[in-house]
Every structure is written in C-alpha cells, then in structure tokens.
PDB file as gemmi writes it, atoms N, CA and C in Angstrom:
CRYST1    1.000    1.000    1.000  90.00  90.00  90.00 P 1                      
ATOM      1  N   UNK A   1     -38.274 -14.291  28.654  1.00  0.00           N  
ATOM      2  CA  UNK A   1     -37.804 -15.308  27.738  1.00  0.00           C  
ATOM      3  C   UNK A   1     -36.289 -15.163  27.562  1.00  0.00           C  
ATOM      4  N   UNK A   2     -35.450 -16.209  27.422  1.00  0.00           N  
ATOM      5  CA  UNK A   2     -34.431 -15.875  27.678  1.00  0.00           C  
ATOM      6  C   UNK A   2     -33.680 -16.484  26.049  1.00  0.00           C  
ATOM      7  N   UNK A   3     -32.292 -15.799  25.736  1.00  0.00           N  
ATOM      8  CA  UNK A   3     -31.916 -15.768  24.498  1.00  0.00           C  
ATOM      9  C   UNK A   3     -30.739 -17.059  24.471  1.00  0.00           C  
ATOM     10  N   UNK A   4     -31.592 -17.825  23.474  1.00  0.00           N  
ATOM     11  CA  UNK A   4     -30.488 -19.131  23.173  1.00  0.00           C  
ATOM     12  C   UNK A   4     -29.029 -18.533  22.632  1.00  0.00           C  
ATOM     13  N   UNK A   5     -28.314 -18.884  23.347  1.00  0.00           N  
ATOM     14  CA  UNK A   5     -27.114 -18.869  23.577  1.00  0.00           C  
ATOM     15  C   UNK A   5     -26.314 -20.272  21.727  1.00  0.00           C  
ATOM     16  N   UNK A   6     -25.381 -19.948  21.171  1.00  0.00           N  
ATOM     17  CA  UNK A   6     -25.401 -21.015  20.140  1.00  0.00           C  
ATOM     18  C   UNK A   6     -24.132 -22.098  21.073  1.00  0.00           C  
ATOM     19  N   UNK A   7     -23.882 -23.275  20.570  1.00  0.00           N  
ATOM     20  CA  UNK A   7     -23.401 -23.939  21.533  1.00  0.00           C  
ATOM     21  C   UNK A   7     -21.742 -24.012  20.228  1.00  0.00           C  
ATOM     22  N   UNK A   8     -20.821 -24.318  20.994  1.00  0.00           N  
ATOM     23  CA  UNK A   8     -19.725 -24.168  20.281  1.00  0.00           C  
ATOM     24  C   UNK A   8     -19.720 -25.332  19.135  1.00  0.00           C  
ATOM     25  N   UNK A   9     -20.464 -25.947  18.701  1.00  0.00           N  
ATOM     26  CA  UNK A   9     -20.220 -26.752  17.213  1.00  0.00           C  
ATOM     27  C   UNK A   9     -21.770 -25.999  16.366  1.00  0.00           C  
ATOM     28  N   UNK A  10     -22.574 -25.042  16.629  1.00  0.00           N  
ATOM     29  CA  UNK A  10     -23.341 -24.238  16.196  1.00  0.00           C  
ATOM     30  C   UNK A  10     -22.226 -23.071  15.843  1.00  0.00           C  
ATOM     31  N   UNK A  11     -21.364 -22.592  16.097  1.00  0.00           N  
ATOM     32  CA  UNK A  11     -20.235 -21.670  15.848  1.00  0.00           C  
ATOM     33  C   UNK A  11     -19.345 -22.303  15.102  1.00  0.00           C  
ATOM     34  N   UNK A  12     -18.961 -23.653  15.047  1.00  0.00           N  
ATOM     35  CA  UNK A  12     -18.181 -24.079  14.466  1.00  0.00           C  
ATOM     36  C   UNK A  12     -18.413 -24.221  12.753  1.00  0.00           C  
ATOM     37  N   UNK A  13     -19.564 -24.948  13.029  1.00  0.00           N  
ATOM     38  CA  UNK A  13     -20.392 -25.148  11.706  1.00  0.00           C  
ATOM     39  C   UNK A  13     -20.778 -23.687  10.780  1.00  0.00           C  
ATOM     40  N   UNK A  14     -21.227 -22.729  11.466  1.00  0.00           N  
ATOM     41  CA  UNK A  14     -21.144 -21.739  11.056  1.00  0.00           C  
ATOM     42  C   UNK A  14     -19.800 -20.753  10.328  1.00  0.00           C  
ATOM     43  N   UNK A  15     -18.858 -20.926  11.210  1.00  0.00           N  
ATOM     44  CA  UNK A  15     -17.504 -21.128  10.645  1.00  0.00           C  
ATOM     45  C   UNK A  15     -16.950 -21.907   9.363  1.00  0.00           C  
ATOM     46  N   UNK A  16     -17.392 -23.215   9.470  1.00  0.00           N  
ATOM     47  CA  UNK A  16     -17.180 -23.961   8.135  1.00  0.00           C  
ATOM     48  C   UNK A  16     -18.226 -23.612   6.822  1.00  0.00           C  
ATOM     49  N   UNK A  17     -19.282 -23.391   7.019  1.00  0.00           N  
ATOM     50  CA  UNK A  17     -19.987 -22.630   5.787  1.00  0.00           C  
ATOM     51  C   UNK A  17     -19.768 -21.568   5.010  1.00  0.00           C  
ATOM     52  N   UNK A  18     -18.768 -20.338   6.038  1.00  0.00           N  
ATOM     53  CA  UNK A  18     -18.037 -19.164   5.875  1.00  0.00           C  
ATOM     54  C   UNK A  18     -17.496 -19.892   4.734  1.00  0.00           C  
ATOM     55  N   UNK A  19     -15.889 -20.955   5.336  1.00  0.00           N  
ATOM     56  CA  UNK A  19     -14.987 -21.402   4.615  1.00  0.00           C  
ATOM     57  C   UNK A  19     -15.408 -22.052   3.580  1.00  0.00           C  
ATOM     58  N   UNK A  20     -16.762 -22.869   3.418  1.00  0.00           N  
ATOM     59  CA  UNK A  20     -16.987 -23.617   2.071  1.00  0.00           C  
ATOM     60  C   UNK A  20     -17.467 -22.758   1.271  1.00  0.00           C  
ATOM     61  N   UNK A  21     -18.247 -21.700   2.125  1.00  0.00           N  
ATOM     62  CA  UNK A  21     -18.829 -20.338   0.660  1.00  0.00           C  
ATOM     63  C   UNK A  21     -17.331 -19.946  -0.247  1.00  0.00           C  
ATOM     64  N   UNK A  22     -15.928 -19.551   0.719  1.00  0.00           N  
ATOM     65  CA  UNK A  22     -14.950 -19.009  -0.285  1.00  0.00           C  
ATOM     66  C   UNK A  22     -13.953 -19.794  -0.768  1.00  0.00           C  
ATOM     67  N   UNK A  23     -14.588 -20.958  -0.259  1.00  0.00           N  
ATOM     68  CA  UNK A  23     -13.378 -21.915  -1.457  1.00  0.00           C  
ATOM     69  C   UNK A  23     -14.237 -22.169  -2.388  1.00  0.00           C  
ATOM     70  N   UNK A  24     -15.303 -22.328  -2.585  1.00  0.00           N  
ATOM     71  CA  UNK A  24     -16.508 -22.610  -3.807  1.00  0.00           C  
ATOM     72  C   UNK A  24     -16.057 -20.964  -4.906  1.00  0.00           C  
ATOM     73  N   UNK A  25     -16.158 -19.975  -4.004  1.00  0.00           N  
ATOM     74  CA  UNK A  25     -16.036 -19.030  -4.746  1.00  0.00           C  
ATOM     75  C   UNK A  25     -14.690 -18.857  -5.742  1.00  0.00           C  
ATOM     76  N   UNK A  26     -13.732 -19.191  -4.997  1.00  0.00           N  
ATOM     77  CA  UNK A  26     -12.281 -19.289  -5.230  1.00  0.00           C  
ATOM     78  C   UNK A  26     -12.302 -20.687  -6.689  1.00  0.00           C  
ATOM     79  N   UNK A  27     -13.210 -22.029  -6.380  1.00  0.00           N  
ATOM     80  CA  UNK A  27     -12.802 -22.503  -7.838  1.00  0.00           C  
ATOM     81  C   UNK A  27     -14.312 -22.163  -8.032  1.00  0.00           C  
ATOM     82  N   UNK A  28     -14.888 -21.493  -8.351  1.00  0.00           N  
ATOM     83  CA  UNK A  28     -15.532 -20.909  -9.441  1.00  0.00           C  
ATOM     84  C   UNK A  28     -14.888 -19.857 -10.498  1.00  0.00           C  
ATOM     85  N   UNK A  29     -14.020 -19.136  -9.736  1.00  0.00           N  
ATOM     86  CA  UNK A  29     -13.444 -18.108 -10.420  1.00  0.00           C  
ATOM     87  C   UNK A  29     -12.099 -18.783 -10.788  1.00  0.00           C  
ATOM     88  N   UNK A  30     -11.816 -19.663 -10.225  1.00  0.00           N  
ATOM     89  CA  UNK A  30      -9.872 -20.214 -11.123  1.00  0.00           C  
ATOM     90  C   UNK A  30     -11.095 -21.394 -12.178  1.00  0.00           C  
ATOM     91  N   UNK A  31     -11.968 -21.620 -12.371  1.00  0.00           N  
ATOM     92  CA  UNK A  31     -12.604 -22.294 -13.170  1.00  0.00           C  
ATOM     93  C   UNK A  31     -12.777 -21.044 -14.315  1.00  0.00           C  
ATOM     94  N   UNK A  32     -13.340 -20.140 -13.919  1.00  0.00           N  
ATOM     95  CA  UNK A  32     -13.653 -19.299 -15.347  1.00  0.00           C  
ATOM     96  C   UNK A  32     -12.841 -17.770 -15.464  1.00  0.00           C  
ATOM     97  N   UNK A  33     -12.017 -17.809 -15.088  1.00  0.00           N  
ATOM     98  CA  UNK A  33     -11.037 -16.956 -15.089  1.00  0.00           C  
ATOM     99  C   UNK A  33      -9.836 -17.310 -14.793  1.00  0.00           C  
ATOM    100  N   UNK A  34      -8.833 -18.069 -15.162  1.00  0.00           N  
ATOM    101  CA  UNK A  34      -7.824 -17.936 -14.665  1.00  0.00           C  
ATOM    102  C   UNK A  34      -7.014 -16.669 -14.345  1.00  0.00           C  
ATOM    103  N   UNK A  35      -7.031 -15.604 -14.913  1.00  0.00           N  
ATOM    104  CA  UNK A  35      -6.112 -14.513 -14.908  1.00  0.00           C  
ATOM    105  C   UNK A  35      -5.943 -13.739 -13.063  1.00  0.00           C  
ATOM    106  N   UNK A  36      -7.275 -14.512 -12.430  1.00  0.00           N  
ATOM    107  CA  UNK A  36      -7.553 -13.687 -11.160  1.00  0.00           C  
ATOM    108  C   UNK A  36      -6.907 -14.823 -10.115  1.00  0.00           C  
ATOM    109  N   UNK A  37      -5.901 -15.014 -10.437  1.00  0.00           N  
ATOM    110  CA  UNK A  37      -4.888 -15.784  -9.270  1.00  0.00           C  
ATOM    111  C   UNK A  37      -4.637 -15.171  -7.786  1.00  0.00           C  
ATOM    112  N   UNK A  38      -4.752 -13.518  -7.851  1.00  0.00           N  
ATOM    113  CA  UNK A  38      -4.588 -12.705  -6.762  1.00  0.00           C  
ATOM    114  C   UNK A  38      -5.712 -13.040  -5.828  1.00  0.00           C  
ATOM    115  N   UNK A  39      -7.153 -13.199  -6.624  1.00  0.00           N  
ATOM    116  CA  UNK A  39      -8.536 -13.358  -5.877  1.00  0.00           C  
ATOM    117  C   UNK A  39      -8.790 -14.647  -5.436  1.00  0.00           C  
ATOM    118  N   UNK A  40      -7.893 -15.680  -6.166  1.00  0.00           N  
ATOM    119  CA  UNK A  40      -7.616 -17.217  -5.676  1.00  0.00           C  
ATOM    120  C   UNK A  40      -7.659 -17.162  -4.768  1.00  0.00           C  
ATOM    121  N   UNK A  41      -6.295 -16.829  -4.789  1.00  0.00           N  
ATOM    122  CA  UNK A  41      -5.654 -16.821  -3.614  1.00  0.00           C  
ATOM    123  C   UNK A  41      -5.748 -16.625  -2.062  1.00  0.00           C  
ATOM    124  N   UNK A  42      -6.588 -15.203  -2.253  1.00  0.00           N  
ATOM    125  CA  UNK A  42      -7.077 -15.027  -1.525  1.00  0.00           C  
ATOM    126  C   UNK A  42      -8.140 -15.618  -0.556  1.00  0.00           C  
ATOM    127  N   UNK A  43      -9.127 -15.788  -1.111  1.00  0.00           N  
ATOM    128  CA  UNK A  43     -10.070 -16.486  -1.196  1.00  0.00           C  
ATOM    129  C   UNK A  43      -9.677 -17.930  -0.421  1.00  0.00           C  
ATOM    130  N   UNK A  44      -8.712 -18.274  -0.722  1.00  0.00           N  
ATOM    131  CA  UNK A  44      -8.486 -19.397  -0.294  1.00  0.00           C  
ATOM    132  C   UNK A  44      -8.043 -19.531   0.911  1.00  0.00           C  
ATOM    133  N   UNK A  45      -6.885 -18.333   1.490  1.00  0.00           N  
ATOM    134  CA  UNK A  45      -6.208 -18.475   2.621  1.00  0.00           C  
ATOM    135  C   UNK A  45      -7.351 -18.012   3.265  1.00  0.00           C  
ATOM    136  N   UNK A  46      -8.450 -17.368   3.264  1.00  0.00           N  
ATOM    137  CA  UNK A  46      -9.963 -16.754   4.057  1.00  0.00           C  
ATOM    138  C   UNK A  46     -10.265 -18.500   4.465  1.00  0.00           C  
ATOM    139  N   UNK A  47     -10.598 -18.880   3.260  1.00  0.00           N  
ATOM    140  CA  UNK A  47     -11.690 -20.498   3.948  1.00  0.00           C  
ATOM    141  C   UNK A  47     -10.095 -20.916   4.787  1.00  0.00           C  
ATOM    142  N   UNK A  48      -8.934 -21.054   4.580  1.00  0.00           N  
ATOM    143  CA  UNK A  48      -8.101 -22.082   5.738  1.00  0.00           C  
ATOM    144  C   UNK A  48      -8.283 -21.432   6.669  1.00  0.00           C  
ATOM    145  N   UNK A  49      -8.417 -19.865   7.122  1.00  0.00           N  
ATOM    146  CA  UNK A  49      -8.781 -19.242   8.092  1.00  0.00           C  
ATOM    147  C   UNK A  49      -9.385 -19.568   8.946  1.00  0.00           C  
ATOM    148  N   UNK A  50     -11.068 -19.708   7.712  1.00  0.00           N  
ATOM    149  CA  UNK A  50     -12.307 -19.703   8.851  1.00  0.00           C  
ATOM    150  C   UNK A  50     -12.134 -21.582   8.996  1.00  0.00           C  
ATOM    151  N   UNK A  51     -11.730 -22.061   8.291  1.00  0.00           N  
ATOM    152  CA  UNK A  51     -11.759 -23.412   8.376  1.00  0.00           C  
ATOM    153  C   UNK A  51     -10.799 -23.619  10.083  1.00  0.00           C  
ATOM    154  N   UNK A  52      -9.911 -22.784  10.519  1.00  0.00           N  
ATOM    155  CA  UNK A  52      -8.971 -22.993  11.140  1.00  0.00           C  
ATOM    156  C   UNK A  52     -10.066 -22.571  12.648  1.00  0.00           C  
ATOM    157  N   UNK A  53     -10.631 -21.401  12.582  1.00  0.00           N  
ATOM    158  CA  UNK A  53     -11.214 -20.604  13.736  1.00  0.00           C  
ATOM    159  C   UNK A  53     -12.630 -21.863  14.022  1.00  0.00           C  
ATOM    160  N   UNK A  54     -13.075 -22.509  12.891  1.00  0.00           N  
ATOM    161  CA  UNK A  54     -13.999 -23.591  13.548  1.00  0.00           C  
ATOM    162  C   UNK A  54     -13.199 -24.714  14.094  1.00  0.00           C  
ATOM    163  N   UNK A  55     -12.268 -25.167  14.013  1.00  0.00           N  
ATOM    164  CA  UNK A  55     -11.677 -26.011  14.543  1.00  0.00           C  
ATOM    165  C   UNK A  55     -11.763 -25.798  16.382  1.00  0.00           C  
ATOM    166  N   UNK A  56     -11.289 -24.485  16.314  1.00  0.00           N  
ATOM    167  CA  UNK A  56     -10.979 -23.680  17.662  1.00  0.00           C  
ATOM    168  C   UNK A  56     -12.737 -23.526  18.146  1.00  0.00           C  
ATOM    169  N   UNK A  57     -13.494 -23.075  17.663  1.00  0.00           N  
ATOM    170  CA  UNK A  57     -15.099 -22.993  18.180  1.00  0.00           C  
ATOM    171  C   UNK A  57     -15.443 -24.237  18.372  1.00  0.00           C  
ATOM    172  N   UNK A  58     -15.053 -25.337  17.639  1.00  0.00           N  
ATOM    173  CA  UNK A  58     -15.678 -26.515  18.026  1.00  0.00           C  
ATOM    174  C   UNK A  58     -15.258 -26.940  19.000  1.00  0.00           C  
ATOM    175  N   UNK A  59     -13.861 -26.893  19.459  1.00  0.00           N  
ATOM    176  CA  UNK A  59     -13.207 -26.936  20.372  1.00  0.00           C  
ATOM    177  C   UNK A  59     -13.208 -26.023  22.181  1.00  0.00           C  
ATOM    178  N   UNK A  60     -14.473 -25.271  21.391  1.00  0.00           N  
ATOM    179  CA  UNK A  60     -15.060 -24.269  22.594  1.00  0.00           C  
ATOM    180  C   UNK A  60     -13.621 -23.469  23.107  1.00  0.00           C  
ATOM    181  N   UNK A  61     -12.713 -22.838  22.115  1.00  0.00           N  
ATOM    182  CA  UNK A  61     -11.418 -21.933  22.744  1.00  0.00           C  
ATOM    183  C   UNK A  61     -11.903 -20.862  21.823  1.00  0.00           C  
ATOM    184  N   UNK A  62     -10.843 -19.658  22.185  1.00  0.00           N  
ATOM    185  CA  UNK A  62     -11.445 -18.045  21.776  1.00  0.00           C  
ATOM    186  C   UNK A  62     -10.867 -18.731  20.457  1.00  0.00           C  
ATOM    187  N   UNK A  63     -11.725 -17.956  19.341  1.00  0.00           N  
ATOM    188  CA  UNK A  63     -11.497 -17.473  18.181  1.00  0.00           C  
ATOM    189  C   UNK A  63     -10.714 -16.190  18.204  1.00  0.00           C  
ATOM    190  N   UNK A  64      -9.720 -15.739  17.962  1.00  0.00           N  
ATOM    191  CA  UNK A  64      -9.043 -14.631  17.813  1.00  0.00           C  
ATOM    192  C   UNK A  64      -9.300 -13.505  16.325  1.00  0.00           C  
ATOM    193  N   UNK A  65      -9.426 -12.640  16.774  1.00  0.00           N  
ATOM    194  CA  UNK A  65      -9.633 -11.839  15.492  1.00  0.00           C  
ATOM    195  C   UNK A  65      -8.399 -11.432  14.774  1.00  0.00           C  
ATOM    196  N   UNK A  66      -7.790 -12.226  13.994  1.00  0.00           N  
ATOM    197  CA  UNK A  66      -6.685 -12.514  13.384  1.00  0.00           C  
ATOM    198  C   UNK A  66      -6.899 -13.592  12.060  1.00  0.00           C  
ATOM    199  N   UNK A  67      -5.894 -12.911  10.813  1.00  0.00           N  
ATOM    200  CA  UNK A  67      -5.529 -13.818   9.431  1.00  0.00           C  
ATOM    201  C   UNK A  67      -4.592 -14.474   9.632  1.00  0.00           C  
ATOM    202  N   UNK A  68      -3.843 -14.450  10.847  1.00  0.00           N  
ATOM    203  CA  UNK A  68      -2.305 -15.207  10.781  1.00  0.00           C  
ATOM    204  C   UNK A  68      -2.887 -16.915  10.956  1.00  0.00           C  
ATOM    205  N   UNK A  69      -2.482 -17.422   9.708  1.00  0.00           N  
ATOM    206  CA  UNK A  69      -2.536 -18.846   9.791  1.00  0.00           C  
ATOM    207  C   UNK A  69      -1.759 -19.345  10.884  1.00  0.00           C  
ATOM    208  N   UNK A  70      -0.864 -19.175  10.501  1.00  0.00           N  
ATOM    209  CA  UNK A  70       0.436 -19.932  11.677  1.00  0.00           C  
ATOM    210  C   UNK A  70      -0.106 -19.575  13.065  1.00  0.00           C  
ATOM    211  N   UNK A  71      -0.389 -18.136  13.654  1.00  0.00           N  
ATOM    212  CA  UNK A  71      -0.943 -18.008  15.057  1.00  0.00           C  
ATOM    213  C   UNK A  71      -2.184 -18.621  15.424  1.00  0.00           C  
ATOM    214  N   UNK A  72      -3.044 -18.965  14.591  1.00  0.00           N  
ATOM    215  CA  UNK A  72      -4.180 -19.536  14.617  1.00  0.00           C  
ATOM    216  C   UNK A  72      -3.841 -20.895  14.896  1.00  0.00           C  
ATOM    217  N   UNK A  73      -2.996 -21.537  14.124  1.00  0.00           N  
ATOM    218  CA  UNK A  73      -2.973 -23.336  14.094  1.00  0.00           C  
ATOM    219  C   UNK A  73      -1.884 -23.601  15.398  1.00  0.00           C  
ATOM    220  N   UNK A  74      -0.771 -22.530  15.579  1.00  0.00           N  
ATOM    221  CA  UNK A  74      -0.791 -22.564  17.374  1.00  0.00           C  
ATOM    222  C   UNK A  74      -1.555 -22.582  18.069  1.00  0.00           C  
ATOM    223  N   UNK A  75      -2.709 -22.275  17.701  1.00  0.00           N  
ATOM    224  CA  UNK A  75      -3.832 -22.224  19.381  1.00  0.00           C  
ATOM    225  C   UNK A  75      -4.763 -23.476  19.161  1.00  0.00           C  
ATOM    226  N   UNK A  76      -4.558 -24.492  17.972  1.00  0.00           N  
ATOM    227  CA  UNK A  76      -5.572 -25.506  18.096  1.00  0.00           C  
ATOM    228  C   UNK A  76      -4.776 -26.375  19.450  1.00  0.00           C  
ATOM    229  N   UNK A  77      -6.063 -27.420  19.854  1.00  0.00           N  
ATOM    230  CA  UNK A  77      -5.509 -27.993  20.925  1.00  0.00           C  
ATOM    231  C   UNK A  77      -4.511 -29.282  20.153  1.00  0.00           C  
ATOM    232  N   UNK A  78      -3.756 -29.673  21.197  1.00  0.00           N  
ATOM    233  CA  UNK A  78      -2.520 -30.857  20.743  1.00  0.00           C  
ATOM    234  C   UNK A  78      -3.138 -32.306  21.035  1.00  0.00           C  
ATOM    235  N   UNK A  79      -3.727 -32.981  20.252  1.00  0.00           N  
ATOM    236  CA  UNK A  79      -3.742 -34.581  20.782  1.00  0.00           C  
ATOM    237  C   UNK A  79      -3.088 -35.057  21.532  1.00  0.00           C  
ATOM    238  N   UNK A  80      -2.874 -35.975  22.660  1.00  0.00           N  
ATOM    239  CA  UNK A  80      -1.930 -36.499  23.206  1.00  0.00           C  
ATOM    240  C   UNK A  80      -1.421 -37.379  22.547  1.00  0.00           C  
ATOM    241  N   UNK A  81       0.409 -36.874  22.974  1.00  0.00           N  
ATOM    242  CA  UNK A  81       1.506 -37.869  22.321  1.00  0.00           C  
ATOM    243  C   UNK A  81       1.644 -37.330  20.799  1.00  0.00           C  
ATOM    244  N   UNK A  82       1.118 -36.372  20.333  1.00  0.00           N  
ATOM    245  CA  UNK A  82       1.734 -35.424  19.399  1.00  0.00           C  
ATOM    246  C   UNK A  82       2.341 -34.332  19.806  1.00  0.00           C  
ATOM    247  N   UNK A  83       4.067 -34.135  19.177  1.00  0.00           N  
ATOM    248  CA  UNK A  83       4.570 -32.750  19.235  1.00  0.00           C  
ATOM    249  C   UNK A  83       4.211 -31.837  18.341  1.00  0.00           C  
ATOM    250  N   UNK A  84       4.359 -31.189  18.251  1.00  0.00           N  
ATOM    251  CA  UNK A  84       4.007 -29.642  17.966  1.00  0.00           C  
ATOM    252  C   UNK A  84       5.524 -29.378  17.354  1.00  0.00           C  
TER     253      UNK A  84                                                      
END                                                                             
C-alpha cells in the first residue's frame, strides 16, 4: 500500500490554519490583555510567516526554514509585468 503523498494546496492550507490559529490567538489576547503587546506581536509576525510559506506551498516552491519575512516574500513567485 503505498503512502499518500499531500499535494501542495493540502500543505498550503495546512499552512494557513497554522497562521489563522496565531492571529486568532494574538486578538484574543490584545482583546483581553492589552499589557502583552510583546506576545502580539509576536504572534502576529508567526501567522505573516506561515501565511507567507503557504503562499510558497501552494505555489509548489521550497518552504524554507526561516522567520525572515523579507527573505520569504523574495521567494514568492512574480506575476507577469510586475516589478519587484
């Protein structure tokens, strides 16, 4: 029997659930805590992360094991007739 393989918008999607679990988490907690701006914060640049790495899975390119926003949104692909 052979092992289903997930197809790159099964990775993607999976990716975006990551990102909607920690932005939910992120205004749950600036909802009942403001004082935890550090954990916002955080929290938040995680979901643009994973939000960023499904872009790239849906797109069937490596996900890199990296937080750098900026190196990440370099590797999405370019529409044609958009610069960069």
């Amino acid at each position: 029997m052979s092992e289903r393989r997930d197809t790159p918008l099964d990775e993607a999607a999976r990716w975006l659930g990551l990102a909607r679990d920690d932005l939910l988490s992120a205004a749950t907690i600036l909802a009942h805590q403001n004082r935890a701006l550090r954990i916002v914060g955080f929290l938040s640049q995680q979901a643009a992360e994973k939000a960023l790495k499904a872009v790239l899975a849906a797109h069937d390119l490596r996900v890199r094991k990296t937080h750098d926003l900026l190196a990440l949104a370099a590797s999405l692909p370019v529409r044609p007739g958009r610069d960069r």
